[in-house]
C-alpha positions as CSV (number, residue, x, y, z in Angstrom):
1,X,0.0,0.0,0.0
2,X,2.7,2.3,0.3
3,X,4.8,1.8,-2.7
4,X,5.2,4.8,-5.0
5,X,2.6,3.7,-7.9
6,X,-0.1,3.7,-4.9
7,X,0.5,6.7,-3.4
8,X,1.1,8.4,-6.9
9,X,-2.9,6.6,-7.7
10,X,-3.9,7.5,-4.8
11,X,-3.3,11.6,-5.3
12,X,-4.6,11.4,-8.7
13,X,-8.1,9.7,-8.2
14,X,-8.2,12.5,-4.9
15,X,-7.9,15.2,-7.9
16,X,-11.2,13.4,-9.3
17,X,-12.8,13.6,-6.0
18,X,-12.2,9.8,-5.6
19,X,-11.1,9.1,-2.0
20,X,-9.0,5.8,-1.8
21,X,-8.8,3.6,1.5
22,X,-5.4,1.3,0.6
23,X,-4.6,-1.8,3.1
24,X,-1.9,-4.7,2.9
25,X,-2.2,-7.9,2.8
26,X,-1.3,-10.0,5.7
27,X,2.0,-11.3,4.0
28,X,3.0,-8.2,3.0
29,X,2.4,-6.7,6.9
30,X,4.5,-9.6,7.8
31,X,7.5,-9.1,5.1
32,X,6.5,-12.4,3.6
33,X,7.2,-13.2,0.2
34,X,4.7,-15.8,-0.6
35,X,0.8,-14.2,-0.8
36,X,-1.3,-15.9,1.6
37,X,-4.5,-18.4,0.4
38,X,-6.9,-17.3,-1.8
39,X,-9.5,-17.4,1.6
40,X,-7.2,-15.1,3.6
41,X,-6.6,-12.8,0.7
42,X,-10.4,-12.3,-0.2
43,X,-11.2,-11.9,3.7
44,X,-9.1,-9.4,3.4
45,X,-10.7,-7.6,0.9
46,X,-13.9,-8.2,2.6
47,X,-12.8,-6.8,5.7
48,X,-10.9,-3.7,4.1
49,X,-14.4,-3.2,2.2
50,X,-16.5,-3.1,5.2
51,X,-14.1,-1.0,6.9
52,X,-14.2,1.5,3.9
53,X,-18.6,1.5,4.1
54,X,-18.1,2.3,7.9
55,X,-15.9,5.2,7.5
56,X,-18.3,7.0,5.0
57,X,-21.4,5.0,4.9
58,X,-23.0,7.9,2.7
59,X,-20.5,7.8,-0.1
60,X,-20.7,5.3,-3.0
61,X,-18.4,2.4,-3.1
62,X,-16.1,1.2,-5.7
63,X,-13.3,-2.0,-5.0
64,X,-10.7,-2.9,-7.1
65,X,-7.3,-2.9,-6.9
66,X,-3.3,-3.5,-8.9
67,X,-2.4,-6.6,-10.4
68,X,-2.9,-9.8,-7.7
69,X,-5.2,-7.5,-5.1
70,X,-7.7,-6.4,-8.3
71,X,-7.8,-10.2,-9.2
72,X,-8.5,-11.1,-5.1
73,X,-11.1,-8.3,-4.8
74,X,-13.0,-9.9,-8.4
75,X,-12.7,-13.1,-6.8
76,X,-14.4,-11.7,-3.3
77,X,-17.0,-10.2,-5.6
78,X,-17.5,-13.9,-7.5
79,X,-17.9,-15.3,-4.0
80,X,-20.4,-12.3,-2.8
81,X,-18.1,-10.9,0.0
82,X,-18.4,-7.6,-0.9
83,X,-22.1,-7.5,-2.0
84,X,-22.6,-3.1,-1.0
85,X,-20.0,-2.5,-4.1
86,X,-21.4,-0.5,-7.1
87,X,-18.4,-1.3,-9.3
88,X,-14.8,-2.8,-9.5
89,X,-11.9,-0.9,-10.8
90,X,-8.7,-3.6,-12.0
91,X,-5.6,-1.4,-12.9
92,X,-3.7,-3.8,-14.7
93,X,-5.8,-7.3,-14.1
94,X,-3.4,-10.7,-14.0
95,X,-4.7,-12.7,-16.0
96,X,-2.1,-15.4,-16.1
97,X,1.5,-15.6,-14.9
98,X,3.7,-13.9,-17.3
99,X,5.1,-15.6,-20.9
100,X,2.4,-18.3,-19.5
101,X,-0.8,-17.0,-21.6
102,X,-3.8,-18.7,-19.9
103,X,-7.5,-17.5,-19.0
104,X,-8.3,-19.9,-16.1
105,X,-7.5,-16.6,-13.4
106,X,-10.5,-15.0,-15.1
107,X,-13.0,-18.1,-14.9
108,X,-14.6,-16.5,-12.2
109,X,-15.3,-13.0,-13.9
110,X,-18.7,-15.0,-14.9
111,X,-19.8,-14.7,-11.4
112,X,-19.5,-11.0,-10.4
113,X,-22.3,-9.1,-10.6
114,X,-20.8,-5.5,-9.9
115,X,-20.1,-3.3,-12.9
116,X,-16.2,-4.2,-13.9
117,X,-13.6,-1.7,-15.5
118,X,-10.4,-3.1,-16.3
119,X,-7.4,-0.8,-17.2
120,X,-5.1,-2.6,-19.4
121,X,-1.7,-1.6,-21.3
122,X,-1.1,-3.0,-24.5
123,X,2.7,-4.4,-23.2
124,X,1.4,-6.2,-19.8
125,X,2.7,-9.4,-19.5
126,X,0.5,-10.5,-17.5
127,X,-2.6,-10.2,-19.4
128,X,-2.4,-11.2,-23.5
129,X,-5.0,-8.8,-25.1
130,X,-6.2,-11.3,-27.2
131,X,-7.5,-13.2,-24.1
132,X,-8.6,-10.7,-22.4
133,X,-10.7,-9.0,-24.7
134,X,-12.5,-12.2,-25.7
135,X,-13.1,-12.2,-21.5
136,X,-14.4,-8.8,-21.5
137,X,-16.9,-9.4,-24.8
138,X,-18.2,-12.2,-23.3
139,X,-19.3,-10.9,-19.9
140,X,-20.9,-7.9,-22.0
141,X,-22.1,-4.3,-20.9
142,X,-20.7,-5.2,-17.2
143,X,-17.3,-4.9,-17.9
144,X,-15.3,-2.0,-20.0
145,X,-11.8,-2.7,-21.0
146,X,-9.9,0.7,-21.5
147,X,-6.6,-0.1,-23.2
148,X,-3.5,2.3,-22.7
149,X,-1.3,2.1,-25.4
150,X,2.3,1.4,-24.6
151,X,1.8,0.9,-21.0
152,X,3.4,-2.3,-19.3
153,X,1.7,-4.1,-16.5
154,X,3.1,-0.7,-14.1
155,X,2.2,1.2,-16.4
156,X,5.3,2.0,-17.5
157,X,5.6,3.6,-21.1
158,X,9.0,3.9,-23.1
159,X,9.7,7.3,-24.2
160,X,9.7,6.9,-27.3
161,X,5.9,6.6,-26.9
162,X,5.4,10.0,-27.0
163,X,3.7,10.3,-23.3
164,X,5.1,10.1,-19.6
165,X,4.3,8.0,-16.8
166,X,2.6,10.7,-15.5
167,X,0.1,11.2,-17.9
168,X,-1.0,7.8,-18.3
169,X,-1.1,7.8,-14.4
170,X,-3.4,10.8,-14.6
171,X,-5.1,9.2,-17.7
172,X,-6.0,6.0,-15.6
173,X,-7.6,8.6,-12.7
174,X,-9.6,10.7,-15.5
175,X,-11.0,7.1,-17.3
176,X,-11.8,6.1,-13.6
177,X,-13.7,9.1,-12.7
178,X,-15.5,9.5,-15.9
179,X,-16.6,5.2,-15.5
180,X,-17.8,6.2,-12.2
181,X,-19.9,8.6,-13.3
182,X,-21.7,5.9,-15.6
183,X,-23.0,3.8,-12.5
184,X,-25.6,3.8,-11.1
């Protein structure tokens, strides 16, 4: 929760008026290595949600999350854990390990209900386009796939792309914002 692309998120959905509320893992509290189970990580999310809804039970609610935690927080929606969410917001969803192009991490994408935006850069490893659109077409008007051009799984864009890090950075809190807006 504290490493720079976070906070650097964080600050730019604030300019949108979208307050964050980031957590960690209980491996990553504990300076593991290896992520917990699935069960701990989506309790987690669970608990980090309904902490959130108590803080500011009048705003709406939105869960998501980078890489791994945007997966755990789809797969807490698949198994209704988080059922007060309007929508989910995946910056940079992991499909499948990289060089390993596979769909089976998205199997349970058929089971959330909640609105689904996934932010996707056209050089992530861990998510082949060309699976992940098919995904995305399948599940139909609940989920929009906004592609950033260049951008690796951090989001990371070589210079000779003709944009910064920054920008797409600010791009990904604009394209959040303006999906919010959408819901109901």
């Amino acid at each position: 929760m504290r490493h720079p692309f976070m906070g650097a998120l964080a600050r730019e959905l604030a300019a949108e008026k979208i307050a964050t509320f980031r957590y960690q893992f209980p491996y990553m509290e504990n300076r593991r290595k290896a992520p917990d189970r699935p069960p701990t990580l989506t309790a987690t999310v669970a608990a980090a949600v309904q902490a959130a809804h108590a803080a500011v039970p009048e705003l709406p609610l939105l869960a998501g999350g980078k890489s791994m935690g945007g997966r755990m927080t789809s797969t807490a929606a698949a198994e209704n854990l988080i059922p007060d969410v309007s929508g989910l917001v995946f910056f940079g969803f992991p499909l499948h390990p990289p060089k390993q192009p596979a769909t089976k991490r998205g199997d349970h994408l058929a089971k959330v209900s909640q609105p689904m935006l996934f932010l996707q850069g056209t050089r992530d490893d861990l998510a082949d386009l060309t699976l992940l659109k098919p995904i995305c077409k399948k599940l139909g008007k609940i989920a929009t796939l906004h592609i950033i051009e260049g951008a690796d799984h951090s989001f990371h864009v070589l210079k000779s792309s003709g944009t910064t890090d920054a920008e797409v950075l600010r791009g990904l809190a604009v394209t959040t914002a303006e999906w919010t807006s959408g819901l109901k």
